[in-house]
N, CA and C of each residue as an Amber inpcrd file, in Angstrom:
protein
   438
-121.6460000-182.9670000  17.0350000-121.6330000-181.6320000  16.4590000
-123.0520000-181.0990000  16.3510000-123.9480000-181.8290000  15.9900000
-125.2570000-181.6130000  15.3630000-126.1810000-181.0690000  17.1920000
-125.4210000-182.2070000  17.8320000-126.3660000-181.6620000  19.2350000
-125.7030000-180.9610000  19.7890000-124.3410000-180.1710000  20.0510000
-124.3960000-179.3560000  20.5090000-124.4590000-178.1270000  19.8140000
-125.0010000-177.7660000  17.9800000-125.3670000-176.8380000  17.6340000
-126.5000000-176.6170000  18.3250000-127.6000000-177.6880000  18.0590000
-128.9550000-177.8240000  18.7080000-128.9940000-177.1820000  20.3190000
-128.1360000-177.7060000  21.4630000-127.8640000-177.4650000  22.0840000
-127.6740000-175.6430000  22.5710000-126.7400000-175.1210000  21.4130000
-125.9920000-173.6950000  21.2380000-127.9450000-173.0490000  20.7330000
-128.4270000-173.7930000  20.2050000-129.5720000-172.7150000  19.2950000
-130.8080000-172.7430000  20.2210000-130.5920000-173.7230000  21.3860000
-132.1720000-173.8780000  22.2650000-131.5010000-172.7470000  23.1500000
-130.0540000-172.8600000  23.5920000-129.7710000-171.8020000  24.7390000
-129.6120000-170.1610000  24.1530000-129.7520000-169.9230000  22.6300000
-129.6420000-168.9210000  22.4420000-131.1620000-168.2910000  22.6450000
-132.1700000-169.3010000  22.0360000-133.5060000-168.7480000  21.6550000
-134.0000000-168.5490000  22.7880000-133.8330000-169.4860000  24.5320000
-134.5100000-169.0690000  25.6040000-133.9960000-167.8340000  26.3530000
-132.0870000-167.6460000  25.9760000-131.5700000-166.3290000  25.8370000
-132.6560000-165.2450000  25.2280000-132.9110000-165.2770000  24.6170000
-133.8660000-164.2170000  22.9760000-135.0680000-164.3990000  24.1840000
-135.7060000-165.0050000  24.6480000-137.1180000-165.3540000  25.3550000
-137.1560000-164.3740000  26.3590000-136.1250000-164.9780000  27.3100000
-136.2070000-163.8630000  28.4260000-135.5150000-162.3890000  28.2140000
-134.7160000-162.0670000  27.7640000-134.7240000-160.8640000  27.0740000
-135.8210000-160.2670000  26.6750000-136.9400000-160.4720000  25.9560000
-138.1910000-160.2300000  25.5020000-138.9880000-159.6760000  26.9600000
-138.9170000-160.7220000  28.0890000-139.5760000-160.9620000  29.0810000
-139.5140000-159.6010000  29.5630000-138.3220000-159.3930000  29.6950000
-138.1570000-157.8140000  30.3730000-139.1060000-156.3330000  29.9780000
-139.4800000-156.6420000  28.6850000-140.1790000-155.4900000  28.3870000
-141.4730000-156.2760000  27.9110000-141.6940000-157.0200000  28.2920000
-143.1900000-157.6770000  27.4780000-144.1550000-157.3430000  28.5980000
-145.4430000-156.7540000  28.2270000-146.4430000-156.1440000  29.2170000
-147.0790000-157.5280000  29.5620000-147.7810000-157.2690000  30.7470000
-148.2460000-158.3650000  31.6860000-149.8050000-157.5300000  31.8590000
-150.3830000-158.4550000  32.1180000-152.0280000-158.5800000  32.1800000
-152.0180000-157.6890000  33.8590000-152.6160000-156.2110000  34.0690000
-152.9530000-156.0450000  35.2690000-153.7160000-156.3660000  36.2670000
-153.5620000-157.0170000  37.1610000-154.4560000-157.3670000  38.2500000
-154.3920000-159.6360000  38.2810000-154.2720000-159.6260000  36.9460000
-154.1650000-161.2330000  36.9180000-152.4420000-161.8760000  37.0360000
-152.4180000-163.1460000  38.4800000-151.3660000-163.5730000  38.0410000
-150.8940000-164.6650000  37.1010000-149.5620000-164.7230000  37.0110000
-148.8540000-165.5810000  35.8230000-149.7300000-166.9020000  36.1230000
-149.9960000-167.4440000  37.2070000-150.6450000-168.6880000  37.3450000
-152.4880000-168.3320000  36.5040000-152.9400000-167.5440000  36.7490000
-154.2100000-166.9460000  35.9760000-153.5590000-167.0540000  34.6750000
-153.0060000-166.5970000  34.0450000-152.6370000-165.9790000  32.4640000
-152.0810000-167.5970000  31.7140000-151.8560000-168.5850000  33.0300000
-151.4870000-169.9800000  32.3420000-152.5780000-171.2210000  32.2460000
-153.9440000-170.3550000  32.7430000-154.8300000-171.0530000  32.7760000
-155.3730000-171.5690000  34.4340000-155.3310000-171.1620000  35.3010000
-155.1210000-171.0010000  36.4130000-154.9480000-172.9710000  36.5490000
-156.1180000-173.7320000  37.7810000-155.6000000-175.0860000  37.6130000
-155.2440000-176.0180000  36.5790000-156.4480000-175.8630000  35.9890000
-156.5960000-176.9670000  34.9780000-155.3630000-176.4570000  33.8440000
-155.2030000-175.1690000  33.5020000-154.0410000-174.7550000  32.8450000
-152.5790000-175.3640000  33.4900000-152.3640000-174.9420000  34.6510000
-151.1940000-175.7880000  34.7960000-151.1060000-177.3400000  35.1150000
-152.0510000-177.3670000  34.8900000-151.7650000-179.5860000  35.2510000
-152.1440000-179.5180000  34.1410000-152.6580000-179.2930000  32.4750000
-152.2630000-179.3320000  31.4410000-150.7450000-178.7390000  30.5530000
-150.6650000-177.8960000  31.3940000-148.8310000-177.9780000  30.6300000
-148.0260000-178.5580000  31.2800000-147.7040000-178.7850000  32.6360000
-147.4130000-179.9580000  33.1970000-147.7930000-181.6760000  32.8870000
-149.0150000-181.8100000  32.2190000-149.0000000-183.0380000  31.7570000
-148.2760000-183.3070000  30.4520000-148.8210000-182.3660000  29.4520000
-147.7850000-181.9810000  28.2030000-146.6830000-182.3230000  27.8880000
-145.8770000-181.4640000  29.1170000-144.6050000-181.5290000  29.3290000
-143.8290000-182.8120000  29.3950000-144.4540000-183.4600000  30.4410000
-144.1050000-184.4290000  30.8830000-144.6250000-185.6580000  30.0030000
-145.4490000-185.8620000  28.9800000-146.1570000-186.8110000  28.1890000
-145.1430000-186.7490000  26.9250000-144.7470000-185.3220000  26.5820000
-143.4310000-185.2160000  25.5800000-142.0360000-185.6700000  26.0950000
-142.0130000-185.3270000  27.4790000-140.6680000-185.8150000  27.8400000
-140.3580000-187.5310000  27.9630000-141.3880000-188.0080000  28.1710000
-141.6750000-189.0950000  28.4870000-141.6120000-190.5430000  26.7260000
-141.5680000-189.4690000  25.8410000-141.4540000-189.8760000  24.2050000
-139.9670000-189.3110000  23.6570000-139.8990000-188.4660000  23.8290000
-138.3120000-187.6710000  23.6450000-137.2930000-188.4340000  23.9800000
-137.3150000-188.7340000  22.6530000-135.4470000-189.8570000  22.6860000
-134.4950000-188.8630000  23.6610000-134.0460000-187.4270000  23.2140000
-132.7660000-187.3100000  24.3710000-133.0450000-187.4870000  26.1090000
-133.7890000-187.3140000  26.1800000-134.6510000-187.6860000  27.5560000
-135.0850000-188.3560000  28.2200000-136.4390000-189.0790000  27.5480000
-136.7130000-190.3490000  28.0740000-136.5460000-191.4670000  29.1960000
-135.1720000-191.5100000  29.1040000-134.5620000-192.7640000  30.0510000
-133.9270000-192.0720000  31.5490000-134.4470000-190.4780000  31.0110000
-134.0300000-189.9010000  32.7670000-135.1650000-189.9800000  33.5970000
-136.4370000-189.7900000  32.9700000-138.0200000-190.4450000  33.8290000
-138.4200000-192.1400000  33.8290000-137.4810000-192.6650000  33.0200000
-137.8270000-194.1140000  33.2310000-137.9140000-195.1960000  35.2210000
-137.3250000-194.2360000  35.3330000-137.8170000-194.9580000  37.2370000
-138.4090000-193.8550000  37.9900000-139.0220000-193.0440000  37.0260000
-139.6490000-191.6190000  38.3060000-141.0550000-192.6100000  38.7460000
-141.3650000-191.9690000  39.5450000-143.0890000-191.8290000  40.1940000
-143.2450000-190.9210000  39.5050000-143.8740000-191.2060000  38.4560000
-144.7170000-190.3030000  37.5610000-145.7750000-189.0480000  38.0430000
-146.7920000-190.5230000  38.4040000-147.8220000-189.5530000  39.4740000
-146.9840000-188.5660000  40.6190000-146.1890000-189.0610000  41.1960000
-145.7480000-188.0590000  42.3690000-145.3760000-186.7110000  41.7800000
-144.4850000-187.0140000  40.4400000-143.6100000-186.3620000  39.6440000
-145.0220000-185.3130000  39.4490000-145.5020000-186.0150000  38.7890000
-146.8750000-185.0760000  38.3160000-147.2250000-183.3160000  39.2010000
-147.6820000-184.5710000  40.2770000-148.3710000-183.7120000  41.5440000
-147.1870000-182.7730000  41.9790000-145.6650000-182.9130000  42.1450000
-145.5800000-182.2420000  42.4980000-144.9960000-180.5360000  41.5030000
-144.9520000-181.1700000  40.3630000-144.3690000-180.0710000  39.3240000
-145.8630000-179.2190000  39.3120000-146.9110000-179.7640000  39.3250000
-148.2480000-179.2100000  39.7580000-147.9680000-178.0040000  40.6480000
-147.9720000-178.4630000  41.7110000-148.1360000-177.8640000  43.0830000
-146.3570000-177.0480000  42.8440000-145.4170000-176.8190000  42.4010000
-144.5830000-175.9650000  42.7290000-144.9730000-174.9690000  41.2850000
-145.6480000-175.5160000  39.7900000-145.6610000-174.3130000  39.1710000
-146.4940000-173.1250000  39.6290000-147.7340000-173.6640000  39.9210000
-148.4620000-172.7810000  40.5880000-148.0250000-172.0800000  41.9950000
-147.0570000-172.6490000  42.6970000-146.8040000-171.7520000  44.2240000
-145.7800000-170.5700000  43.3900000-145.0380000-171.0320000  42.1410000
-144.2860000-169.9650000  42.1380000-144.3930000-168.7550000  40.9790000
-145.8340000-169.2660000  40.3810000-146.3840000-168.5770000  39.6160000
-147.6930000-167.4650000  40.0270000-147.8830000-167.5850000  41.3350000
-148.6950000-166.8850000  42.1090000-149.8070000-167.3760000  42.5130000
-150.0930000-168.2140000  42.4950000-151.0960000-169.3980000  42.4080000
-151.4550000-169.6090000  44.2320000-152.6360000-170.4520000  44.5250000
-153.0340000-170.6020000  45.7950000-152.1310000-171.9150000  46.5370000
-151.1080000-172.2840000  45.6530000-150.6560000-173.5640000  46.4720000
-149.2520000-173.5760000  47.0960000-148.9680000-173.9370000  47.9690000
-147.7390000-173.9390000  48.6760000-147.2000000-175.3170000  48.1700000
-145.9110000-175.2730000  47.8480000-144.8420000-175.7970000  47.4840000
-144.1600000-176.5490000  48.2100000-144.7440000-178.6140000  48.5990000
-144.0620000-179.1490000  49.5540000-143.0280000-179.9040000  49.3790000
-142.8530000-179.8430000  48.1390000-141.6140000-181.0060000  47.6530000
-140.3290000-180.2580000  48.1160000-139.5010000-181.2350000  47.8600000
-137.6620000-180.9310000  48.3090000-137.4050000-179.8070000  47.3750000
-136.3400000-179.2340000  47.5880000-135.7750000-178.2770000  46.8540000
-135.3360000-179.0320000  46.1150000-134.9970000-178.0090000  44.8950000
-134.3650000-178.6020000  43.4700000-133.3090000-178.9460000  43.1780000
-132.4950000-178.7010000  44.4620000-130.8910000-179.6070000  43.9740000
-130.8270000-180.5360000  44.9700000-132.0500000-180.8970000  46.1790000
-132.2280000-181.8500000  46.7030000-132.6910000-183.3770000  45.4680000
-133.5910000-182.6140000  44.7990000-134.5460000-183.2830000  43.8760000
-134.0480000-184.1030000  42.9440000-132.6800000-183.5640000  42.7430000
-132.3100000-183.5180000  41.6000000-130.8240000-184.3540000  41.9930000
-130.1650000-184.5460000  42.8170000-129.0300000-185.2150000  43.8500000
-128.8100000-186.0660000  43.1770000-127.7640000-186.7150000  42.5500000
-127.5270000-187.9060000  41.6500000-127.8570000-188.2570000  40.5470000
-128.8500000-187.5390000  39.6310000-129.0250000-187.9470000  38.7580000
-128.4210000-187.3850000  37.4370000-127.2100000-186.8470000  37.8360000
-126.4130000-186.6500000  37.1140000-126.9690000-185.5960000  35.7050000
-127.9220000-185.0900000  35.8970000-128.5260000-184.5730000  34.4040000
-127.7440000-183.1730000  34.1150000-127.7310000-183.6540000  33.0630000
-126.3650000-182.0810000  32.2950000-127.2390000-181.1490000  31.4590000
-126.7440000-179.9860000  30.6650000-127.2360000-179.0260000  30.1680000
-128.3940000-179.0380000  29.0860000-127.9570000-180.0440000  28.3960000
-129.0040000-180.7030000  27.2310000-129.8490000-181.3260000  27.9790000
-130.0580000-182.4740000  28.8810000-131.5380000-182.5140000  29.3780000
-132.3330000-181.2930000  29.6140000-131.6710000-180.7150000  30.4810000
-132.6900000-179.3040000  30.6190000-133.2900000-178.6190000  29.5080000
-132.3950000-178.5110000  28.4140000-132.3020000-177.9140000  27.6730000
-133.5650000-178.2980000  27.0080000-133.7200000-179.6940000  26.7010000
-134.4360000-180.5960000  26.2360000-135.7660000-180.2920000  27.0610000
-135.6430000-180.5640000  28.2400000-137.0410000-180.3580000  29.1700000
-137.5680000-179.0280000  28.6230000-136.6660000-177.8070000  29.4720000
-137.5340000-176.7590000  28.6100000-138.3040000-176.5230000  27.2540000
-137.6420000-177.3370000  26.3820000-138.1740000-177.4340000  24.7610000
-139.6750000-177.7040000  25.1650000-139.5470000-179.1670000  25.9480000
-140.9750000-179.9110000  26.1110000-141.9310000-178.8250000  26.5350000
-141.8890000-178.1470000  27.4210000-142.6830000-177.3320000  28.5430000
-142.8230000-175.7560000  27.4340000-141.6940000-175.4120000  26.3700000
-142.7660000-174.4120000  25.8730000-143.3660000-174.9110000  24.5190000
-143.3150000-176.2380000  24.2830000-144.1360000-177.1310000  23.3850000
-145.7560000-177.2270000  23.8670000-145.5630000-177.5490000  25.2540000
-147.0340000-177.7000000  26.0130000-147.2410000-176.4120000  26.0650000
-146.8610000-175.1980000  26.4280000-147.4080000-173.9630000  26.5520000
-148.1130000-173.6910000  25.0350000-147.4050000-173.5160000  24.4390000
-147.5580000-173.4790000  23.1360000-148.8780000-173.8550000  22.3270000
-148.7580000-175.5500000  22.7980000-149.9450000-176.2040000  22.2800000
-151.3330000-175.5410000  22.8910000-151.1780000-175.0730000  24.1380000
-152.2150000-175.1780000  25.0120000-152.9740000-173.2010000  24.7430000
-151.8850000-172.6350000  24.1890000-152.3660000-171.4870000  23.5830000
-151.8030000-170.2430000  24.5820000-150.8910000-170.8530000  25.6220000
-150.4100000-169.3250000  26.1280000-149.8310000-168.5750000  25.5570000
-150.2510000-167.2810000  25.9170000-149.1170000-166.2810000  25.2630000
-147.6500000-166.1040000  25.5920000-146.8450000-165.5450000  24.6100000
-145.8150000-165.9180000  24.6640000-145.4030000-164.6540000  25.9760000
-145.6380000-163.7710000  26.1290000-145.1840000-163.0420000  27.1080000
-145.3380000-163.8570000  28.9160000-146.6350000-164.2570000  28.7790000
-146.6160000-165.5720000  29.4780000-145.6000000-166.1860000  29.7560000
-145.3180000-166.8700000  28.7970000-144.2670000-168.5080000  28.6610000
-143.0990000-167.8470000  28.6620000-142.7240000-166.3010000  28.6100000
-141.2870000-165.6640000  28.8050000-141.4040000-165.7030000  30.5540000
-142.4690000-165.0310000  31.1990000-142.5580000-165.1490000  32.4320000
-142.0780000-166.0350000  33.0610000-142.5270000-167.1690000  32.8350000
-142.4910000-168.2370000  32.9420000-141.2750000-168.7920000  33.1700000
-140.2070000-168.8620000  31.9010000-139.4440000-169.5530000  31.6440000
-138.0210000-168.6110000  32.8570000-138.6680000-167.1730000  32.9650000
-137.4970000-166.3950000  33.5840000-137.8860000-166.5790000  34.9770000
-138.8420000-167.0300000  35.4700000-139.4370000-167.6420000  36.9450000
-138.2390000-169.0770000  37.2000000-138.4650000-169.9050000  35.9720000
-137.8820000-171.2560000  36.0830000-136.0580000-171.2150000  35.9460000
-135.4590000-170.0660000  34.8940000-134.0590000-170.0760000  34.2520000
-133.2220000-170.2210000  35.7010000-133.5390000-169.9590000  36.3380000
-132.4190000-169.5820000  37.8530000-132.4920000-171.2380000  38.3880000
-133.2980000-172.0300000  38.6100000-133.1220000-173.1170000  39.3610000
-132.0310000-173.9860000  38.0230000-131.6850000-173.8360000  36.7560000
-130.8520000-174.4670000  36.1490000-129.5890000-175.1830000  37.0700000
-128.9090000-173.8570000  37.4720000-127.8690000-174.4050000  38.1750000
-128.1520000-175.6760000  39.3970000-129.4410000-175.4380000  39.5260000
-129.6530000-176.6440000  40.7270000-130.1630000-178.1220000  40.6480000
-130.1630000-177.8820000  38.9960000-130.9070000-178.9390000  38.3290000
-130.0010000-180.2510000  37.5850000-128.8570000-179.1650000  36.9700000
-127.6200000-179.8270000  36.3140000-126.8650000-180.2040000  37.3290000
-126.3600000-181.1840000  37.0600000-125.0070000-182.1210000  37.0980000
-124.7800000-182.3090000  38.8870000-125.8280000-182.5810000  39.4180000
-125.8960000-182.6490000  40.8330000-125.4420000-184.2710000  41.2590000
């Protein structure tokens, strides 16, 4: 009961997020990959992310056989290709990526928590981290229950 209120209140608030996103002004001339700290910004919320997910009881045991490092490099290299950033994006697609490992709505749910925890910490703005999160909301379906 308790986790899928939790569950009901993370999908309402990133609901509430991107809603926001739509009318939240954006920095002219700089992109979302600039406004997240350009490199060193995203391989710090990417490490974040992944350093919380990596402690996070509901989670945890879904990175317990990743390649970390690979994992790393490549959440690296796709935030920035799709945040406007100078890097092209060589990893598999995301429901390639994602093929068997069975992960359902609450991991994600959970992941996202982690990733606007690291934004958060790291001082982006929230119109930012709405960007952001409405860049990322669409690959869900390719992420769950593959």
């Amino acid at each position: 009961m308790i986790g899928s209120l939790r569950a009901t209140l993370v999908v309402t608030l990133i609901s509430a997020l991107l809603t926001g996103c739509a009318s939240a002004p954006t920095s002219r001339g700089s992109t979302l990959y600039e406004r997240l700290g350009g490199e060193a910004g995203v391989a710090a919320i990417t490490e974040g992310m992944l350093a919380r997910s990596a402690e996070d009881p509901r989670i945890r045991d879904d990175f317990a056989e990743a390649d970390i490092v690979n994992l790393y490099e490549r959440l690296v290299e796709h935030l920035c290709a799709v945040t406007g950033g100078p890097c092209t994006y060589g990893g598999r697609a995301m429901k390639a990526a994602h093929a068997g490992l069975g992960l359902t709505e609450a991991d994600f749910n959970a992941l996202v928590e982690n990733l606007v925890d690291a934004m958060t910490e790291r001082g982006v703005p929230i119109a930012a981290q709405n960007e952001l999160l409405a860049i990322l909301a669409p690959m869900r379906g390719d992420v769950i229950r593959q």
